[in-house]
C-alpha positions as CSV (number, residue, x, y, z in Angstrom):
1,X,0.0,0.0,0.0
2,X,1.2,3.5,-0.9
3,X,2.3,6.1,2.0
4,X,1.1,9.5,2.4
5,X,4.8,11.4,0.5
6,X,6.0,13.3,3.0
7,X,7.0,17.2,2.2
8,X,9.0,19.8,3.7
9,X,9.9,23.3,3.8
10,X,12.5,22.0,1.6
11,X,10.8,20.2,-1.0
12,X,7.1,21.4,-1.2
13,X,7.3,23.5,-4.1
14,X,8.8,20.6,-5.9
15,X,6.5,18.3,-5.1
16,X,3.3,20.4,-4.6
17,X,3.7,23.4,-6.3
18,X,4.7,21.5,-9.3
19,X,2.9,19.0,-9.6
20,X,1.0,17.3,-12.4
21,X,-2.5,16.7,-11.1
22,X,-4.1,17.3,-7.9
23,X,-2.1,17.1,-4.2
24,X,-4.0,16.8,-1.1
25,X,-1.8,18.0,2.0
26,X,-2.3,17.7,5.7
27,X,-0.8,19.6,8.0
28,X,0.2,17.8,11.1
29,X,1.8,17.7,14.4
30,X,2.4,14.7,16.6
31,X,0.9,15.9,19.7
32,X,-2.3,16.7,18.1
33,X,-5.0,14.0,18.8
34,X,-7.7,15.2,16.0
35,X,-4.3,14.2,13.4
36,X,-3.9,11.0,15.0
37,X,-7.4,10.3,14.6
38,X,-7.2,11.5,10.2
39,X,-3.8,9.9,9.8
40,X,-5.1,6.4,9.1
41,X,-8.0,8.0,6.7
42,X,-4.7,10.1,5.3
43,X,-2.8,6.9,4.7
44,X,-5.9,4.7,3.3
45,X,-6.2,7.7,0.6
46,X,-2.6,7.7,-0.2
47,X,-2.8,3.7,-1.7
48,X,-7.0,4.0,-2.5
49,X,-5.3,7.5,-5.3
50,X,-2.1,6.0,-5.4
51,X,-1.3,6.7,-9.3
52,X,-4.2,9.6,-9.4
53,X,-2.5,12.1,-7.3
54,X,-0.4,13.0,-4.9
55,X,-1.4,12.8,-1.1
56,X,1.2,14.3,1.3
57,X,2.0,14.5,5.2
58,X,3.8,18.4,6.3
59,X,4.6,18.4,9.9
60,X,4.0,21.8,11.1
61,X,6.3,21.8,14.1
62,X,9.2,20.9,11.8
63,X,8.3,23.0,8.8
64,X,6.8,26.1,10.1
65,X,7.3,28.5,6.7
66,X,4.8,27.0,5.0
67,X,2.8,26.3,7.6
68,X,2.8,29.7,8.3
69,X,2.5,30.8,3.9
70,X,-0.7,28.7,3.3
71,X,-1.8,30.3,6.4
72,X,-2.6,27.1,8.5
73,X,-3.1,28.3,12.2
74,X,-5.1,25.0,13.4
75,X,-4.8,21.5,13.1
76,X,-5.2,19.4,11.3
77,X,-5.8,21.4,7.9
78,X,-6.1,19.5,4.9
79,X,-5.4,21.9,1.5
80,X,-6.3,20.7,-2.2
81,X,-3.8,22.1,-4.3
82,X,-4.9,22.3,-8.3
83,X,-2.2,23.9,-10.6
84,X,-0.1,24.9,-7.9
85,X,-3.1,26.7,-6.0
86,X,-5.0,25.5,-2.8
87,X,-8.3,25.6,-4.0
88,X,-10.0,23.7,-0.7
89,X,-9.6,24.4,2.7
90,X,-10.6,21.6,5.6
91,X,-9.8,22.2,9.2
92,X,-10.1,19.6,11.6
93,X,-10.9,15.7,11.7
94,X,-13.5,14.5,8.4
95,X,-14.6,11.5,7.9
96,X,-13.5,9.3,5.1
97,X,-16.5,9.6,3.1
98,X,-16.2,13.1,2.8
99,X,-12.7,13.5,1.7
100,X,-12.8,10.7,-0.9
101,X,-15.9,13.0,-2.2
102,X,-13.5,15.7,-2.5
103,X,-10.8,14.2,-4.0
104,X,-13.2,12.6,-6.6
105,X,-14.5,16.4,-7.9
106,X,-10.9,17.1,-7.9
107,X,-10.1,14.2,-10.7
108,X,-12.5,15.3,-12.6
């Protein structure tokens, strides 16, 4: 099964930014219990659009720029990035359903 990709500071406008199709990214921190409780969702849609598009992990303690660029002050945040632009906002925990939803209008 695929893994979220995980991003950085370092690398997000390589692999975001740039981009061919759609990347979903959520922001995390590992002392946030509403991210512990998306994660497995977050991994499950990393190998259910493995191939489709690009679902990503950024650690906010560790990469606070672009935290702090896409303006993401709570978490979790989950941003749908089109062409290089976040086009949907999520903040907080959401259920499965509604994400693959998402992700599904974003394919097409």
């Amino acid at each position: 099964m695929a893994e979220p990709t995980v991003v950085t500071d370092k690398d997000f406008e390589e692999i975001v930014i740039k981009a061919k199709g759609p990347v979903l990214v959520d922001f995390w921190a590992p002392w946030c219990p509403p991210c512990r409780i998306l994660s497995p969702i977050v991994e499950e849609l990393a190998g259910e659009y493995s191939g489709k598009m690009v679902v990503a992990k950024l650690n906010t303690d560790e990469n606070p720029q672009t935290s702090q660029k896409y303006g993401v002050r709570s978490i979790p945040t989950l941003l749908l990035f089109k062409g290089g632009k976040p086009v949907t906002t999520l903040v907080g925990s959401r259920p499965k359903a509604e994400l693959k939803k998402l992700l599904d209008s974003a394919l097409t």
